[in-house]
C-alpha positions as CSV (number, residue, x, y, z in Angstrom):
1,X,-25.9,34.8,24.1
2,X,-28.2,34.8,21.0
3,X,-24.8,36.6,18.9
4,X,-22.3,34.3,20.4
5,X,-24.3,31.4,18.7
6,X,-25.2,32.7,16.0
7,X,-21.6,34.0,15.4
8,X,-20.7,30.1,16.7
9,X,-23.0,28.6,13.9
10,X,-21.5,31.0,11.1
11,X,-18.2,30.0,11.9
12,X,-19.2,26.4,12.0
13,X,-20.6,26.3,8.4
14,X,-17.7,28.2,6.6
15,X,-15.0,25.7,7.8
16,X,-17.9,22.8,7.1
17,X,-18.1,24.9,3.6
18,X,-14.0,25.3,3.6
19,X,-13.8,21.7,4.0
20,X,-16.5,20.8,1.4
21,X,-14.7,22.7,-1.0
22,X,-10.6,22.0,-0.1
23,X,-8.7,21.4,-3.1
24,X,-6.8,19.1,-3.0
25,X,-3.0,20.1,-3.4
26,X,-0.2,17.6,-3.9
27,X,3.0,17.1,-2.4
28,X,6.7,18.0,-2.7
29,X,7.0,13.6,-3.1
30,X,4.2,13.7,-5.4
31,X,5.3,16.6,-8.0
32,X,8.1,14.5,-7.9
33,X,6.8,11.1,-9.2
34,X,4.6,13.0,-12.0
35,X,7.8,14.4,-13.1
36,X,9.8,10.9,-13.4
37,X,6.5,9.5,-14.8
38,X,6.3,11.6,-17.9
39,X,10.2,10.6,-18.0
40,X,9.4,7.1,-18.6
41,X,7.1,7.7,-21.6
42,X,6.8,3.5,-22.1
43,X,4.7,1.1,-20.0
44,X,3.8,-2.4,-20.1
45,X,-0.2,-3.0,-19.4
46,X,-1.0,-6.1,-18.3
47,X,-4.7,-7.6,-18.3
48,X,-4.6,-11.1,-16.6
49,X,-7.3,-12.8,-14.7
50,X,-9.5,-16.1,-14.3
51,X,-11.1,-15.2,-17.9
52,X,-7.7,-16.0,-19.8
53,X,-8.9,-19.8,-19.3
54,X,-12.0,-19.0,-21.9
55,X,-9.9,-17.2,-24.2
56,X,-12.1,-14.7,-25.0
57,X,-11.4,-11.5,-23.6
58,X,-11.6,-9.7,-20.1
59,X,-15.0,-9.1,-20.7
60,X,-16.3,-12.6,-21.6
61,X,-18.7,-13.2,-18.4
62,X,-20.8,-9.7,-19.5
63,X,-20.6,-10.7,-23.2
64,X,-21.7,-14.2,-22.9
65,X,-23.7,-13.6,-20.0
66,X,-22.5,-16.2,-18.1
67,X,-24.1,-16.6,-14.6
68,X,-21.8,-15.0,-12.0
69,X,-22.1,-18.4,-10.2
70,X,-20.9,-20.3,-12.6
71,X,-18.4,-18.0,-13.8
72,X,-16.5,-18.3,-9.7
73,X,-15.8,-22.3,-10.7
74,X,-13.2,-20.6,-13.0
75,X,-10.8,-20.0,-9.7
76,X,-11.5,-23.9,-9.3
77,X,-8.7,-25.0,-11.9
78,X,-6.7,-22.0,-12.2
79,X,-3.3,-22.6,-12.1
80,X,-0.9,-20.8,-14.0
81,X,2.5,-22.8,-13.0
82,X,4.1,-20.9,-16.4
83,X,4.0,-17.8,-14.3
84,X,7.5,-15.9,-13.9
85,X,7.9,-12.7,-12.2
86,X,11.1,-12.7,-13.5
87,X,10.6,-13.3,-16.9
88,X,7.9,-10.8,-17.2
89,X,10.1,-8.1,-15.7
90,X,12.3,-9.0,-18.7
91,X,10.2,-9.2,-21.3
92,X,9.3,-5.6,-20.3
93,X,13.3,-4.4,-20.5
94,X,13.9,-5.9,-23.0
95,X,10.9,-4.0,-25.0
96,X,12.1,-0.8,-23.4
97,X,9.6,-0.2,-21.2
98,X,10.0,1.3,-17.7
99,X,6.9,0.8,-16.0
100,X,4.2,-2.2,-15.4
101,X,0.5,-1.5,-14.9
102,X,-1.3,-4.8,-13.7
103,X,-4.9,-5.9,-13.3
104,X,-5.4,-6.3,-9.8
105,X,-9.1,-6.7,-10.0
106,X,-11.2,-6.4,-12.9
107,X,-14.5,-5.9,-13.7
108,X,-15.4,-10.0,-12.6
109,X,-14.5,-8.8,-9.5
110,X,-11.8,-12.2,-9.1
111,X,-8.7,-10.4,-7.0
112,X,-5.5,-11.4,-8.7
113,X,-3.8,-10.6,-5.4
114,X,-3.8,-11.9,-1.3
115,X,-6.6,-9.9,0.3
116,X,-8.4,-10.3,3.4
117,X,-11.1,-8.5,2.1
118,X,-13.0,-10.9,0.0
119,X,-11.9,-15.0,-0.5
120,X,-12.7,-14.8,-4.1
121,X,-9.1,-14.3,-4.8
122,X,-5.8,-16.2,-6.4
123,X,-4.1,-17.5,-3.3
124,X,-7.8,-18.5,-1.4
125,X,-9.9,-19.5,-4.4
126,X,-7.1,-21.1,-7.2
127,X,-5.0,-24.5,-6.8
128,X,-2.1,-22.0,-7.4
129,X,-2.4,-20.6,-3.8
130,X,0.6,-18.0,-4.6
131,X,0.1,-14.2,-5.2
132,X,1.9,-13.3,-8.4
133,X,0.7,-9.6,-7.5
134,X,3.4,-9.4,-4.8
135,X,6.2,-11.8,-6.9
136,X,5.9,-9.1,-9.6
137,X,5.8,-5.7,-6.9
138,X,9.3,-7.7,-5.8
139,X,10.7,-8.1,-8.7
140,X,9.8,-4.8,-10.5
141,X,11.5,-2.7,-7.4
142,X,14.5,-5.1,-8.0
143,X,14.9,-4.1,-11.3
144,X,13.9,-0.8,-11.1
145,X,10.9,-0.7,-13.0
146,X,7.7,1.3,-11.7
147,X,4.9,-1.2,-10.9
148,X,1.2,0.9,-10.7
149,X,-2.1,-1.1,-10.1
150,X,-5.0,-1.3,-12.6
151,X,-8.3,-1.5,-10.0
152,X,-11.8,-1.8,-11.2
153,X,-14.3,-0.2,-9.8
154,X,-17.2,-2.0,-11.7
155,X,-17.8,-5.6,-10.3
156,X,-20.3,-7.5,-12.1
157,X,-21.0,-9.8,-9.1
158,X,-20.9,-8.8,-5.8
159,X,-24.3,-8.2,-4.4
160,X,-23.4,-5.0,-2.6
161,X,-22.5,-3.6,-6.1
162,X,-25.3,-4.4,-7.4
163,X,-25.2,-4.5,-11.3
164,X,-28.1,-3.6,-13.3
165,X,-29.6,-1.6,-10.4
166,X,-30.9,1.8,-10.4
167,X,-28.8,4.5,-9.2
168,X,-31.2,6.5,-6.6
169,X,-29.7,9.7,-4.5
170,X,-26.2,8.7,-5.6
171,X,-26.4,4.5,-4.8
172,X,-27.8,1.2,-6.1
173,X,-31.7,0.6,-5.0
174,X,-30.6,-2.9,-4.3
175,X,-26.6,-2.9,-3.1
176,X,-25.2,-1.6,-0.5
177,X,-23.3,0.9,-1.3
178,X,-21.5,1.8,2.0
179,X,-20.1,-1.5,2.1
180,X,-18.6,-1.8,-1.2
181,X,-17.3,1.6,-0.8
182,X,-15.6,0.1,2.3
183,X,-14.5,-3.1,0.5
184,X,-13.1,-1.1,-2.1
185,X,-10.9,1.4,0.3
186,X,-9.5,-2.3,2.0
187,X,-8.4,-3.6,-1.0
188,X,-6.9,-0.3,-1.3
189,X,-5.1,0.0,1.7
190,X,-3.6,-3.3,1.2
191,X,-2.3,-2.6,-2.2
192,X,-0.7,0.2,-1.4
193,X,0.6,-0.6,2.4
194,X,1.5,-4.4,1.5
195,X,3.3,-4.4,-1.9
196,X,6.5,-2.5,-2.2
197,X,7.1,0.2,-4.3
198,X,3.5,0.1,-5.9
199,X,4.0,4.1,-7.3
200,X,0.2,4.3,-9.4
201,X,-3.7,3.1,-9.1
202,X,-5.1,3.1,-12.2
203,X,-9.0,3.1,-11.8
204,X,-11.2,2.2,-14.3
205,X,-15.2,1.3,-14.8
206,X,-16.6,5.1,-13.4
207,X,-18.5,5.6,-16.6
208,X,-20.6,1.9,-15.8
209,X,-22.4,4.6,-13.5
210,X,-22.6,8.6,-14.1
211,X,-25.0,9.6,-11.2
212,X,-23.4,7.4,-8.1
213,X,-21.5,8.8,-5.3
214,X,-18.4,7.1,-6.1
215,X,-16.8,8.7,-3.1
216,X,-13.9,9.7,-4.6
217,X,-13.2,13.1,-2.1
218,X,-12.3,9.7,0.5
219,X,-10.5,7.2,-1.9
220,X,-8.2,9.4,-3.4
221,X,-8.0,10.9,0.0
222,X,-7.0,7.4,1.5
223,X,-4.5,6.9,-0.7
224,X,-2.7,9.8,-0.6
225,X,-2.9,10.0,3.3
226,X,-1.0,6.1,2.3
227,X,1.5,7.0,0.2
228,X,1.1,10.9,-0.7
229,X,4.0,10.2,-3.8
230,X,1.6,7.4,-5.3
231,X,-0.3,8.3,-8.5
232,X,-3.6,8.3,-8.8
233,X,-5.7,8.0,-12.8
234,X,-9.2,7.2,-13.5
235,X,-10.2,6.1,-17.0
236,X,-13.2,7.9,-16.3
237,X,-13.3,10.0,-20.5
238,X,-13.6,13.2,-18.7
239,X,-11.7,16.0,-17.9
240,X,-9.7,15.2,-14.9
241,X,-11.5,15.2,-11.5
242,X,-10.0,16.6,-8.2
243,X,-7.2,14.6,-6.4
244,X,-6.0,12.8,-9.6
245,X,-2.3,13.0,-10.8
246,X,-2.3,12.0,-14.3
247,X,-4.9,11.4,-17.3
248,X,-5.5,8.8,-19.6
249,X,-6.6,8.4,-22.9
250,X,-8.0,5.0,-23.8
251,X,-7.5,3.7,-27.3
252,X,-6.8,7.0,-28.5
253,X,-3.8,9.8,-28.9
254,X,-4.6,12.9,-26.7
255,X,-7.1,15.2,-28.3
256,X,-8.2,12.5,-30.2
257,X,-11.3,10.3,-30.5
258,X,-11.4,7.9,-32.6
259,X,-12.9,5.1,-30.6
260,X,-15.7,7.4,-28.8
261,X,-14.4,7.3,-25.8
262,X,-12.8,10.5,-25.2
263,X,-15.2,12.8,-26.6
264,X,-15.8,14.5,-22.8
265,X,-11.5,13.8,-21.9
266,X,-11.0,17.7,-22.1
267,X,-7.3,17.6,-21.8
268,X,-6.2,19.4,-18.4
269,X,-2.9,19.8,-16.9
270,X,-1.8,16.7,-15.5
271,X,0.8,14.3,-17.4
272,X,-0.7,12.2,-20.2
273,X,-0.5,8.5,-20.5
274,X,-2.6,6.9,-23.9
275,X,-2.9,3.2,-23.6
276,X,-3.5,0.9,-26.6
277,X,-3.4,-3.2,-27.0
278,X,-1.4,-5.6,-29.2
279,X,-3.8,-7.0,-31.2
280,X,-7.5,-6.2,-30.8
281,X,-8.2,-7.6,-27.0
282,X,-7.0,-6.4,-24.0
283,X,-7.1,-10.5,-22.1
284,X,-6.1,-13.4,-23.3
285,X,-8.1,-14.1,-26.9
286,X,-6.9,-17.2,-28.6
287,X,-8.9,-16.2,-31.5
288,X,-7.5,-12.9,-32.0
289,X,-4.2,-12.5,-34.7
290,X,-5.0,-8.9,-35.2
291,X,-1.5,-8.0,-33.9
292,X,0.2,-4.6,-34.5
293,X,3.1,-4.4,-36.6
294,X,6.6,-3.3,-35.0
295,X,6.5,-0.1,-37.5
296,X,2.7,0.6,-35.8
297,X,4.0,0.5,-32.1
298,X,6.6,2.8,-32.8
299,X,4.4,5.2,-34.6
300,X,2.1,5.4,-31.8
301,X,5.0,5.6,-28.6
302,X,6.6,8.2,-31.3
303,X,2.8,10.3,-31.7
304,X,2.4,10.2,-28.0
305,X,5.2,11.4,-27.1
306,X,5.0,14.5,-29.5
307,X,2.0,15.1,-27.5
308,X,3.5,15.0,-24.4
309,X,1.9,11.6,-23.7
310,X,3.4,8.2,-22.5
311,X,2.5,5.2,-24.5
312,X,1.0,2.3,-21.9
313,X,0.8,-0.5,-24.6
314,X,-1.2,-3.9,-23.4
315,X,-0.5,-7.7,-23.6
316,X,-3.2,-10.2,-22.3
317,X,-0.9,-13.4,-20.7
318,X,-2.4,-16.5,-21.5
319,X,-3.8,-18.6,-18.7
320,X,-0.7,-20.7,-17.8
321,X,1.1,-17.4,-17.1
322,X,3.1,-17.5,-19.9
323,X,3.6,-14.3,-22.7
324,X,2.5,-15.1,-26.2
325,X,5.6,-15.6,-28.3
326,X,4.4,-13.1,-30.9
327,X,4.5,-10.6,-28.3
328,X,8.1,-11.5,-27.5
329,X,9.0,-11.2,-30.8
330,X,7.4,-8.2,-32.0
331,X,8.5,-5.9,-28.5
332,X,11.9,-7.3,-28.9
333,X,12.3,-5.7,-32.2
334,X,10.5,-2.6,-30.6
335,X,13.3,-2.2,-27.5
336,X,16.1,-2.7,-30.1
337,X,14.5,0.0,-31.5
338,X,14.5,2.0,-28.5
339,X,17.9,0.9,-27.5
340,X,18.9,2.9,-30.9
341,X,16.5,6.0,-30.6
342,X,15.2,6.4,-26.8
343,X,17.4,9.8,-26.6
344,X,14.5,10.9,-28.8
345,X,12.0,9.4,-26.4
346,X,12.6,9.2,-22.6
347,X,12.7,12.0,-20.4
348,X,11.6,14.4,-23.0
349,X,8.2,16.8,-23.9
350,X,5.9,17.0,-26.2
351,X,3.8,19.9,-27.7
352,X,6.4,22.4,-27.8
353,X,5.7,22.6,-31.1
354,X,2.2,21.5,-32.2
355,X,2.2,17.9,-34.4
356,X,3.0,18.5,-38.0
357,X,1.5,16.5,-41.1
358,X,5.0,15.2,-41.9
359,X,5.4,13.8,-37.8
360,X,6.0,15.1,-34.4
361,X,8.1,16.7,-32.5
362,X,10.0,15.9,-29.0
363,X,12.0,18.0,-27.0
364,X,14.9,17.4,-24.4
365,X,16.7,20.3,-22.8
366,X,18.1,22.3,-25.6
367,X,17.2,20.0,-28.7
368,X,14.3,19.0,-30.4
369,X,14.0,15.8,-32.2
370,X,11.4,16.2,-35.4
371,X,10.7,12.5,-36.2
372,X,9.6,12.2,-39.6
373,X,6.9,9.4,-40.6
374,X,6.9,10.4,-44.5
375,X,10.0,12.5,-45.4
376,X,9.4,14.7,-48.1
377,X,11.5,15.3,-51.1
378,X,12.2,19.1,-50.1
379,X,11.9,20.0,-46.9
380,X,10.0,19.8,-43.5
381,X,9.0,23.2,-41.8
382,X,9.1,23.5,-37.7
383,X,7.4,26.8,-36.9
384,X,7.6,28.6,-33.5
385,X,11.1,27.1,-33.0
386,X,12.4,29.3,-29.5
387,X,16.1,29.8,-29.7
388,X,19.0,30.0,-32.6
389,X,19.4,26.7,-34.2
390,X,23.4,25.9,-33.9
391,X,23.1,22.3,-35.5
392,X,21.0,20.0,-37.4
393,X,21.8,17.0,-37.9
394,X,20.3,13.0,-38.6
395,X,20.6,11.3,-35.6
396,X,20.9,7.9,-37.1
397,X,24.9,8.6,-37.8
398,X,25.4,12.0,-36.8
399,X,25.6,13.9,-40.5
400,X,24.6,17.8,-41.1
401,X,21.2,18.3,-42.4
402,X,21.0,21.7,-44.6
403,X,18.4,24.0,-42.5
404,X,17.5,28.0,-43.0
405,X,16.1,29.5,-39.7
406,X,13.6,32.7,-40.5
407,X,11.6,34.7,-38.1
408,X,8.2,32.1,-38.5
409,X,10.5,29.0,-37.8
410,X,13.0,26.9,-39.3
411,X,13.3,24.9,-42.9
412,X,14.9,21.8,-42.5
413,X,16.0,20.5,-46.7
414,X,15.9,16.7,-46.8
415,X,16.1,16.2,-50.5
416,X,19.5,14.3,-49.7
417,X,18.6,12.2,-47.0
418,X,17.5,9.0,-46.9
419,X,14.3,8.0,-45.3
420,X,14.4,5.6,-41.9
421,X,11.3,3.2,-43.0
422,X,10.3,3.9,-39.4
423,X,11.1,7.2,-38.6
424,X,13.6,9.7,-39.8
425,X,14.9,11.3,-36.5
426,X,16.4,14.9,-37.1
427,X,18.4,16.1,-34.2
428,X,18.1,20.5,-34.0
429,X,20.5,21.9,-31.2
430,X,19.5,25.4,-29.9
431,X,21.9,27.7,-28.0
């Protein structure tokens, strides 16, 4: 009897041990929609909440330190009537973008959707009383661009969050943690079973607390028990954790770190997404003119994309719901752009050939596209090139480029071209 227990227990603890230690494997569905994602290589990220009424950021009630109290009368006028699902959907196309990724919550912890879980939230707390969350999710799959959700795990106000409290065995001494993980996995659920064709959660505010339990083993299990196709990314500046299906780089090109964030973001194995914003703010900031030039957004889609990245670029809506017009303009000239060049662009890979000091390079079936940011007066060299070269030619208007293929790679001679002031795209076709 004393065996069959023992034996009982044994076998007990290695599938408790089994289950502790399950990796976690995605689907057939899921494979697929990493695949398509690194397809679409341009996103629209959109940072819109109650703190577009001050103007001063996302992060204006940490940075001013605004009671959280106070901060709630904010929902009490807002009313952003200039809102159009429609038009932002457009705006979006007409950039050449093929995906949207919204705040759905941010750090305030003010839900810019209809939940049941909490009544701080547009259509319960505003005048508006309309969920733009699920105008947009209908719109989007009309037009067949992707929608994902940004979700914040950091809340500076709820009290079972806890802010500013010590972190002891894995919670807050004064939250309670149980309940905001629950709170958190209902917003969740409705997110993903409520608005159609939501295909990403974006997570973000992990590195507010190293040493909690976030319980991520059950939250990125929930959701993929939801919708095992749906995507899952944390902006977490690590290397990627269990269960997630894409990484992300904030404010910086893969391998990079040039805003200190991504000095732990080991690059793994998953597909690559850097996001950057249009000026210097990621919400609303009526103060802020910093905005990037058309030749600097194409630069950076252009760089990610040579590093096998896509380029998730950030407006902040003003507070009436309504795109800044310098955003309008400057994407416009950006999707004209792409309208022109986005062979080069969608549904190709980067790092077949490491970045080179002249540009990068992308690759699509059997061509690679070297975009050139300074052409030089002789020649560019692509080493490592796999497969006979057959053709090279500008892919502006379709002329031969002089090349010489060798052993180490090929020379491609551009003393008689002229230079694109954004990028010279060279076409090479391999057999």
């Amino acid at each position: 009897m004393i065996k069959k227990l023992t034996l009982l227990l044994l076998f007990l603890y290695c599938c408790s041990a089994n289950a502790q230690t399950a990796k976690y494997t995605p689907t057939a569905d899921n494979l697929v929609s990493r695949e398509k994602f690194q397809d679409l290589k341009f996103g629209l990220f959109i940072h819109w909440g109650i703190y577009s009424e001050l103007g001063a950021g996302e992060w204006v009630m940490h940075e001013k330190n605004i009671p959280y109290n106070n901060y709630k009368r904010l929902a009490d006028f807002f009313n952003p009537q200039g809102f159009n699902a429609k038009e932002w959907v457009a705006f979006a196309k007409r950039a050449g973008m093929k995906y949207i990724t919204i705040t759905s919550r941010h750090h305030d912890g003010f839900s810019m959707f209809g939940t049941k879980a909490s009544p701080y939230n547009i259509v319960d707390a505003t005048p508006y009383h309309r969920d733009p969350l699920m105008e947009l999710a209908q719109e989007c799959q009309k037009e067949g661009i992707e929608l994902h959700f940004y979700y914040s795990l950091l809340d500076w106000g709820r009290p079972d969050y806890a802010f500013g409290s010590p972190i002891v065995n894995g919670k807050p001494v004064k939250g309670d943690w149980d309940s905001y993980i629950k709170f958190m996995k209902d917003q969740l659920t409705e997110l993903i079973t409520k608005y159609p064709g939501v295909k990403g959660i974006w997570f973000d505010g992990q590195w507010e607390r190293r040493s909690v339990d976030w319980h991520f083993d059950e939250i990125y299990g929930l959701i993929h028990k939801l919708n095992p196709a749906i995507l899952i990314g944390n902006n977490h500046h690590l290397a990627p954790i269990d269960g997630e299906d894409f990484q992300m780089f904030e404010k910086d090109l893969p391998g990079g770190n040039t805003t200190g964030f991504s000095g732990e973001s080991k690059i793994g194995k998953l597909p690559l997404e850097t996001c950057e914003t249009i000026n210097n703010s990621w919400g609303f900031n009526i103060t802020d003119r910093s905005y990037k030039s058309v030749k600097q957004i194409i630069h950076y889609l252009v760089n990610a994309a040579g590093r096998d990245a896509n380029f998730l670029l950030n407006i902040g809506p003003m507070p009436n719901g309504k795109i800044q017009p310098e955003f309008a303009d400057t994407l416009a000239l950006v999707g004209s752009w792409m309208q022109k060049n986005g062979e080069s662009i969608y549904g190709t890979r980067g790092n077949i050939i490491a970045p080179q000091q002249w540009g990068v390079i992308t690759a699509k079936n059997k061509t690679l596209y070297a975009h050139v940011f300074e052409l030089p007066q002789t020649y560019i060299f692509l080493p490592e090139v796999k497969g006979k070269i057959t053709k090279v030619a500008l892919m502006s208007d379709g002329s031969s480029v002089k090349y010489k293929q060798v052993p180490e790679g090929v020379f491609v001679y551009t003393s008689s071209l002229k230079a694109d002031p954004d990028d010279t795209i060279i076409q090479l076709t391999t057999n």
